[in-house]
C-alpha positions in Angstrom: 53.0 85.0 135.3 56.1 87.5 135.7 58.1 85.7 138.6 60.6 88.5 139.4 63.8 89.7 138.3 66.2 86.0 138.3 68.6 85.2 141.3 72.4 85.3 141.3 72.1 81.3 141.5 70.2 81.2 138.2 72.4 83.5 136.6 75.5 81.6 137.8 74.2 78.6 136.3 73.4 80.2 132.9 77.1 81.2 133.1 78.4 78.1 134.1 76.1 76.5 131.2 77.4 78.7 128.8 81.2 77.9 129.9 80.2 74.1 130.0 79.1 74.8 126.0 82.1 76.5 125.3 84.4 74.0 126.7 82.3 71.3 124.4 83.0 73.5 121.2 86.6 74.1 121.7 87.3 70.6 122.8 85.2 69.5 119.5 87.1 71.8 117.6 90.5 70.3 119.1 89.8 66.9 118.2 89.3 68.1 114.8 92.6 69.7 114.5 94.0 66.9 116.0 92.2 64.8 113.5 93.3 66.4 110.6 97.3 66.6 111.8 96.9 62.9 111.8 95.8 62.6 108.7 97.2 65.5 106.5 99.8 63.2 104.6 96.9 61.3 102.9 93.4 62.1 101.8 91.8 64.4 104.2 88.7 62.2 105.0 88.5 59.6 102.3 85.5 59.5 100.1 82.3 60.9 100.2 79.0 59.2 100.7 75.6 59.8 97.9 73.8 61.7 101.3 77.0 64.2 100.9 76.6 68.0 100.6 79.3 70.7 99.1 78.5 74.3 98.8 79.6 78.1 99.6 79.1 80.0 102.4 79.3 83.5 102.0 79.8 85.7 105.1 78.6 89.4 105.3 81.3 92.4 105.6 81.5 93.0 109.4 82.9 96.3 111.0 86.5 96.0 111.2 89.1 96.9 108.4 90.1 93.4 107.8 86.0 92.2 107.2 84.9 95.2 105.2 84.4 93.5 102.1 83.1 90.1 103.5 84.1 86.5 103.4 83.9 82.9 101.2 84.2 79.6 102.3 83.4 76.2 101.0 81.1 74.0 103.1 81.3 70.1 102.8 78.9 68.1 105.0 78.0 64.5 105.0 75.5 63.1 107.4 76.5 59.3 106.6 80.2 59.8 108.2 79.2 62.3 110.5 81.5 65.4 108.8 80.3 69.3 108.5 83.7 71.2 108.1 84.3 74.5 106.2 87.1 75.0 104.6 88.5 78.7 104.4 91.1 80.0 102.7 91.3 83.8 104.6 93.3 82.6 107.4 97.2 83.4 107.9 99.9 83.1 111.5 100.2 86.3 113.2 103.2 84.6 114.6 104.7 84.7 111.1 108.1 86.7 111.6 108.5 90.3 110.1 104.3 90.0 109.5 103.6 93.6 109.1 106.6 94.4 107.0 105.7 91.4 104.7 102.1 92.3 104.8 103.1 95.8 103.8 105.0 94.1 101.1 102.0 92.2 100.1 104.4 89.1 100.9 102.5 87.1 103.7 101.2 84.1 103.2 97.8 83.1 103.5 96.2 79.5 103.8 94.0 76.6 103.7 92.4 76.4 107.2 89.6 73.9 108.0 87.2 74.3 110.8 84.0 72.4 112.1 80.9 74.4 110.8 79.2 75.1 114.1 82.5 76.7 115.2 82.3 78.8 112.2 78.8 79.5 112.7 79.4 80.6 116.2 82.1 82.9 115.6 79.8 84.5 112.9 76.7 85.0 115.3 78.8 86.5 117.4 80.0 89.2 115.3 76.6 89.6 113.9 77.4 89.0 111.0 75.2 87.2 107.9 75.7 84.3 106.3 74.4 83.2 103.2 75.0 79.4 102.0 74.6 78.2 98.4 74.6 74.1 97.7 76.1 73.1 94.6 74.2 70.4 92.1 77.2 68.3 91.8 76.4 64.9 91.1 78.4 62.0 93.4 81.6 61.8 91.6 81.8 65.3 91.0 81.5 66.1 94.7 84.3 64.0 95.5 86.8 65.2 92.9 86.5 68.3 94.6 86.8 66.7 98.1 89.7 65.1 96.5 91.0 68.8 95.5 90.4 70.0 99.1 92.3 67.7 100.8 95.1 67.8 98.6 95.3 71.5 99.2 95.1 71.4 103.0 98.1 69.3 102.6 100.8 71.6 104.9 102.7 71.7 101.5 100.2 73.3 99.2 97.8 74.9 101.7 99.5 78.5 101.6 99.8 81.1 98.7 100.3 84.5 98.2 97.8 86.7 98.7 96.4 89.1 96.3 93.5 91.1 97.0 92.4 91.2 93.9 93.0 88.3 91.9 94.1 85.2 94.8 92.0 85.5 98.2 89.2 83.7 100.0 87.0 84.2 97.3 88.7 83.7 94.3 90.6 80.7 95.7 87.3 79.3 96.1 85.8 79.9 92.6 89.2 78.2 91.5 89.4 75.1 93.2 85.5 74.3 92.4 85.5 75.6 88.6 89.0 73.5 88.2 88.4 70.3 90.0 84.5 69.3 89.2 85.5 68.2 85.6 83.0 70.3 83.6 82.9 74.1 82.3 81.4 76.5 83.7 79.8 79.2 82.3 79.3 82.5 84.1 76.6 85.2 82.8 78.4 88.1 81.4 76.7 91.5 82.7 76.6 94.7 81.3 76.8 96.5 84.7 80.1 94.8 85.4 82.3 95.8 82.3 80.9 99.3 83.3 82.6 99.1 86.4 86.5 98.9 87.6 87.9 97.5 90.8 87.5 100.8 92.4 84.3 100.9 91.4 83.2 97.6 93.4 85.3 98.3 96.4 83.9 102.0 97.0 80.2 100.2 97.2 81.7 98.6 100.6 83.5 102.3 102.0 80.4 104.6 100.7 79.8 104.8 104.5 83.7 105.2 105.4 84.6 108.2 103.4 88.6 108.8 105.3 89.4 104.7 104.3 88.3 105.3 101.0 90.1 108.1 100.3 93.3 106.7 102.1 92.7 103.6 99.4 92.2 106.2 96.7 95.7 107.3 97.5 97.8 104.6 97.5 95.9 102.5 95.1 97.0 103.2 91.6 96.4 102.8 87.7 96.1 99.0 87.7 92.8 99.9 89.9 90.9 101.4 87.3 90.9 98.5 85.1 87.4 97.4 83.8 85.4 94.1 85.3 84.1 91.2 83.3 82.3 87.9 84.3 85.2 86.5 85.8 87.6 89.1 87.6 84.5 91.0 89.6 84.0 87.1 91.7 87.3 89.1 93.7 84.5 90.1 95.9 82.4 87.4 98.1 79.3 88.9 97.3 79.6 89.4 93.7 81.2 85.3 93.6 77.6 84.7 95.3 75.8 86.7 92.1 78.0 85.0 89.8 77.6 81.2 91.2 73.4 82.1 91.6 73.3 82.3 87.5 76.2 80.3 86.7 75.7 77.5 84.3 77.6 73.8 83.4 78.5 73.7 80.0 78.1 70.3 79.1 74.5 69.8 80.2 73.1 73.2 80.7 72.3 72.3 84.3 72.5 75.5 86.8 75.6 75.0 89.2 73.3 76.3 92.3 70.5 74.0 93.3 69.3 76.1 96.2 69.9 79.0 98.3 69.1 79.5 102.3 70.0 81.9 104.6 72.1 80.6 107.5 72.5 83.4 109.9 70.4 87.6 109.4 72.8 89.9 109.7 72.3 92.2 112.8 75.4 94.7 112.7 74.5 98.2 111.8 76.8 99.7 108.8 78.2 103.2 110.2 77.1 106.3 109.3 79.8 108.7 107.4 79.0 111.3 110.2 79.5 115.2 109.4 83.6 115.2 109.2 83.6 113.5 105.9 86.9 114.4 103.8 85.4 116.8 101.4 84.2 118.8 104.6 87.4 118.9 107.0 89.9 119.3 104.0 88.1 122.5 102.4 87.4 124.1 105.8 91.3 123.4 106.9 92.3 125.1 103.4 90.3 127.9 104.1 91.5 128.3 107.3 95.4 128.3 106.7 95.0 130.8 103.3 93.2 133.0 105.6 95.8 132.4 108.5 98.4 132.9 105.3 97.0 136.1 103.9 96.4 137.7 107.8 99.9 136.6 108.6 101.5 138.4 105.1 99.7 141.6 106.2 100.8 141.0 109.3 104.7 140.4 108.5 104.4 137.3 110.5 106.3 133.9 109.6 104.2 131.2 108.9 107.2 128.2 108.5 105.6 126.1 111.7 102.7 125.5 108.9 104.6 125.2 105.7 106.8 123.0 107.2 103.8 120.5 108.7 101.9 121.0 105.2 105.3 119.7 103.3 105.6 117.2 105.4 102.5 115.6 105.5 102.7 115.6 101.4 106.4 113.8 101.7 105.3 111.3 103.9 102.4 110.6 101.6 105.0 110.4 98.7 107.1 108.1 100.5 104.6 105.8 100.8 103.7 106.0 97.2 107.1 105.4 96.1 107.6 102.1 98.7 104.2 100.8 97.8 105.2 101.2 94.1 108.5 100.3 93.8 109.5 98.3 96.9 106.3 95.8 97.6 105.1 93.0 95.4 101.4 94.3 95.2 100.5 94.8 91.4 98.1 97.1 92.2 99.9 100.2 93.3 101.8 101.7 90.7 101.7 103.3 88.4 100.3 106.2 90.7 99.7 109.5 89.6 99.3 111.0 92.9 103.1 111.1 93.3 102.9 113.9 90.9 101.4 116.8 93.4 102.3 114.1 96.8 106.1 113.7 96.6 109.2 113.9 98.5 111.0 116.7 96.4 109.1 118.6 99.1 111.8 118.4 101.5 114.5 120.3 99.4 112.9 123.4 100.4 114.0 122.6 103.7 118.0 122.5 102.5 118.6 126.3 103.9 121.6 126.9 101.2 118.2 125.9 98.9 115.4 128.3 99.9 117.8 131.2 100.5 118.0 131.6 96.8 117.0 131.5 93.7 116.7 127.9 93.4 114.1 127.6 96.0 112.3 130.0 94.4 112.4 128.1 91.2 111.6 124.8 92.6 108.4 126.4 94.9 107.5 127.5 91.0 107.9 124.1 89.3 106.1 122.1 92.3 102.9 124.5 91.9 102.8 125.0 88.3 102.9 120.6 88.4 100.2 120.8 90.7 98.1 122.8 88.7 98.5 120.9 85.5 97.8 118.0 87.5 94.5 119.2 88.8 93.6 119.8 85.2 94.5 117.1 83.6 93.4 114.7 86.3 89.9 114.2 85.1 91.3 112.6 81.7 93.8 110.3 83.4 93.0 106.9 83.6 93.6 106.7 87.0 90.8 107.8 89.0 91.7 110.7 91.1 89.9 111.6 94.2 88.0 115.3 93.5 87.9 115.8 97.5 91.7 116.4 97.4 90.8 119.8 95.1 90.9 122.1 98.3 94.7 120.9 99.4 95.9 121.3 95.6 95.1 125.1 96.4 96.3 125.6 99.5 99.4 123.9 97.9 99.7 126.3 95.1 99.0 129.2 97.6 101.5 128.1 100.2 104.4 127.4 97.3 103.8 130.5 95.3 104.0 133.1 98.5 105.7 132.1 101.2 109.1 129.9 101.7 109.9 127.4 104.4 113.0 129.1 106.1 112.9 132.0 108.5 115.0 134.3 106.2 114.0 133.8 103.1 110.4 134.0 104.0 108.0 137.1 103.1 106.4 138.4 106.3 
């Protein structure tokens, strides 16, 4: 029988109950910190019992930049002492000093956090986000060599590394510490689709529905990129570990190293359309409309330097960043870059007035389009992948370069 739209009473008290719950998480989750601080200089928890359960969790990409590719963490439950913690490896101090610069610099450290399971669980639910949990057949002295592992890593002097996105993260730190620590080989399947595939291959899969942070990726992400997959290196990816851990085998007794699969939480965010102002779009129509702005303003006799000067600029920066992300940072992954040859700083010589008042200008505005242009041809042999939707700015480039200069003087008009 419909009673009526609730009170403000009941919904007060469905507040208050939902703050009371809250309190009793974070309170549960500060005795556990508290817990392990205590007890960091030894074993974490001591040994496991036979009812003992280990396996990986593997979290769904969410929506922000930081989740697009998804999450791993190991699970290690035991109803006998009364544990259920998760132990996750993606977690790093925003507190850390100079923390953007050293993320830039791919120098931040990430580290060994643990965290009760229904606190994980919650924060997942909340973000709608999926979760996906795979138990591991590891017999009982197996599971508690890799307890054993776990607990010596969360010790505060081993529980941080350096981060890598591609070969050290949350995923394959977990692949690591279970494939080194069990005692056995393990055998992963080896798949045709994957040594048909490069690292920028896998990661455009998660950005096919966010066109501008690919291509941004696609830019500063360079040769080292392109390189093929095998069994092993494609487990850089949560979901692809999950793939590889489903058909993984152990070696010595042929057993599979997944004994079952359950889903822990449906995933209920919505993946983002592209929309209509995808890259390919807004850069060809914004090509098309500064050579027609160019060749109106030629006829015209009127300057167009506020545009050259913007369009140089842009392509500087772009270089710049190249060049510090290259030469300056410890990520392996970008550089060589091959983008530096058409995106590059020389850009802002043509700004020198005693250059583009004379002959050298005119020289150098040659050289930089006649680079472009061998560039744009030779691009699809490279072996750097080289984003096609950037075709329309090589263009305008060459147009801008080869007819107009970026002082007031020495500018046709």
């Amino acid at each position: 029988m419909y009673k009526g739209p609730k009170s403000s009473s009941t919904r007060e008290k469905n507040y208050f109950v939902s703050f009371l719950h809250y309190c009793k998480e974070s309170l549960k989750y500060l005795i556990l910190g508290l817990y392990i601080l205590l007890n960091s200089s030894t074993a974490l928890f001591g040994q496991l019992s036979e009812q003992s359960r280990i396996s990986i969790l593997t979290c769904s990409p969410g929506e922000e930049l930081y989740s697009l590719f998804g999450h791993s963490a190991i699970r290690v439950s035991d109803s006998v002492l009364g544990i259920d913690y998760v132990f996750n490896y993606g977690t790093f101090d925003f507190n850390t000093p100079n923390f953007y610069l050293k993320f830039m610099r791919g120098e931040l450290d990430y580290m060994l956090s643990v965290s009760h399971y229904d606190n994980f669980i919650y924060e997942y639910n909340l973000d709608g986000r999926g979760i996906t949990e795979q138990v591991l057949r590891l017999r009982y002295e197996e599971r508690n060599k890799l307890f054993e592992a776990l607990s010596e890593n969360y010790r505060p002097a081993n529980r941080a590394y350096k981060y890598h996105f591609f070969y050290d993260n949350c995923a394959t730190r977990v692949r690591d510490i279970v494939v080194n620590n069990i005692g056995l080989t393990v055998e992963f399947p080896e798949r045709e689709t994957y040594s048909a595939m490069s690292f920028r291959d896998v990661i455009s899969v998660y950005l096919k529905n966010r066109p501008w942070t690919r291509l941004g990726l696609d830019l500063l992400l360079g040769q080292p990129t392109d390189e093929k997959l095998n069994a092993t290196t494609v487990q850089f990816l949560p979901d692809f570990l999950m793939y590889q851990f489903a058909d993984a085998r152990i070696s010595e007794d042929g057993r599979h190293l997944v004994s079952s699969t359950s889903t822990l939480l449906d995933r209920r965010t919505v993946e983002s359309k592209p929309g209509t102002f995808t890259p390919a779009f807004v850069l060809s129509l914004l090509a098309i409309m500064i050579i027609a702005h160019t060749w109106l303003s030629k006829k015209q006799g009127k300057s167009t330097r506020p545009i050259n000067v913007v369009l140089l600029s842009i392509c500087s920066m772009i270089g710049l960043l190249i060049i510090f992300l290259w030469f300056f940072t410890s990520h392996s992954v970008t550089g060589p870059n091959w983008n530096i040859l058409w995106a590059h700083p020389l850009y802002l010589l043509l700004f020198i007035p005693t250059v583009s008042k004379n002959s050298t200008g005119k020289y150098l505005r040659l050289i930089f389009a006649s680079l472009i242009l061998i560039f744009a041809l030779v691009s699809p042999f490279l072996s750097q992948q080289i984003p096609v939707v950037l075709i329309p700015i090589w263009i305008l480039l060459i147009v801008k370069l080869m007819l107009f200069n970026t002082s007031h003087k020495g500018e046709q008009r």
